[in-house]
N, C-alpha and C positions, 0 to 999 in steps of 0.2 A: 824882522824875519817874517817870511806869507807861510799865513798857515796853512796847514796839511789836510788834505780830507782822506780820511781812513774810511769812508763810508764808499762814496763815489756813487755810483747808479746801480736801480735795483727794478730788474724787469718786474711786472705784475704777480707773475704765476711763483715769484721765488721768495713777494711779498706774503701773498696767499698761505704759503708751506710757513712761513715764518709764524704768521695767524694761529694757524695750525698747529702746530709744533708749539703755542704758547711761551712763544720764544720773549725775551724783555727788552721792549722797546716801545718809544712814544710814536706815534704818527699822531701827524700835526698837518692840516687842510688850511693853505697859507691863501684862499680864498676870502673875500669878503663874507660877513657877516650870512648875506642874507642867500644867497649861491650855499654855503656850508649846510644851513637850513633846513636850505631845499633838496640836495642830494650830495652826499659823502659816501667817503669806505667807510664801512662799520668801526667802530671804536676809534674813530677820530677824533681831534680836539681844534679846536677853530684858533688858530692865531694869525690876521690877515698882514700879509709881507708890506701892504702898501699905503699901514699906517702909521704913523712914528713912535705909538706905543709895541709895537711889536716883540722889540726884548723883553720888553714887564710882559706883554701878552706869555712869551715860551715860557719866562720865568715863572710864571702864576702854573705853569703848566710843570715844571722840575725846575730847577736848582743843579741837578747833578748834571755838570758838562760831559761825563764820563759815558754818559749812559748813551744805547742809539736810540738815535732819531731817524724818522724816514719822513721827511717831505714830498707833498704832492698838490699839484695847482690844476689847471685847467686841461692842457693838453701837450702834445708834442711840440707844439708851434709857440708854446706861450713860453719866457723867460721866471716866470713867478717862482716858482720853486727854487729854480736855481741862484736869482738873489737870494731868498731865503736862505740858503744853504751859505752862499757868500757871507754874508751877514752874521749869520751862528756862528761860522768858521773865524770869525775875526771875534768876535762876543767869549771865542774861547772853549765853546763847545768842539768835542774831540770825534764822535763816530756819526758825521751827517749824513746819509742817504738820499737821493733824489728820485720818488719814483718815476718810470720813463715812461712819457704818454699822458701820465695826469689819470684825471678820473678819465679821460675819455681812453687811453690804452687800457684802465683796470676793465672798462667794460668791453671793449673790444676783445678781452680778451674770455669774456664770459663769467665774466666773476659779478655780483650782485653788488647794491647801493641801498643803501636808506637816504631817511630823510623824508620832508613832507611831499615832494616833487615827484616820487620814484616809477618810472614806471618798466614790464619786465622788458 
């Protein structure tokens, strides 16, 4: 049976309101190590999609499949996230979110980044 994604895609600004609203949810920067580092959305957690620890990565990060998650990689043009989300979605996890754009639509869309790299 293929699993279900209940989450599906989540523009920037609806990510933002969620922030906001102190809504509960993991976001997870399916980036390498060293790119997370350097510039993230705020209150990220680094679990990189394109290493083969990456289930223990989310794992270390929850346990509860129930809970949402919202992924986000590089950009519009990059695949990262959305294996990521393939991968959970098989692994069992239930409300996977994909943000659209990556960090470069969060910024495009005016919204702010940390990290050592950041600039405004």
């Amino acid at each position: 049976m293929k699993a279900t994604m209940t989450g599906g895609v989540m523009q920037p600004l609806e990510l933002s309101a969620w922030m906001q609203e102190d809504r509960p949810f993991i976001l997870i920067d399916v980036l390498p190590k060293e790119i997370y580092q350097k510039r993230r959305l705020p209150g990220a957690f680094n679990a990189c999609v394109y290493e083969v620890s990456f289930p223990d990565q989310v794992a270390a990060i929850t346990r509860d499949k129930s809970k949402a998650i919202v992924l986000y990689g590089s950009s519009a043009e990059s695949r990262d996230a959305g294996e990521a989300a393939e991968k959970l979605l098989r692994l069992g996890y239930e409300k996977v979110h994909v943000l659209v754009g990556g960090v470069d639509g969060w910024v495009k869309s005016g919204l702010s980044l940390e990290g050592e790299n950041v600039t405004p």
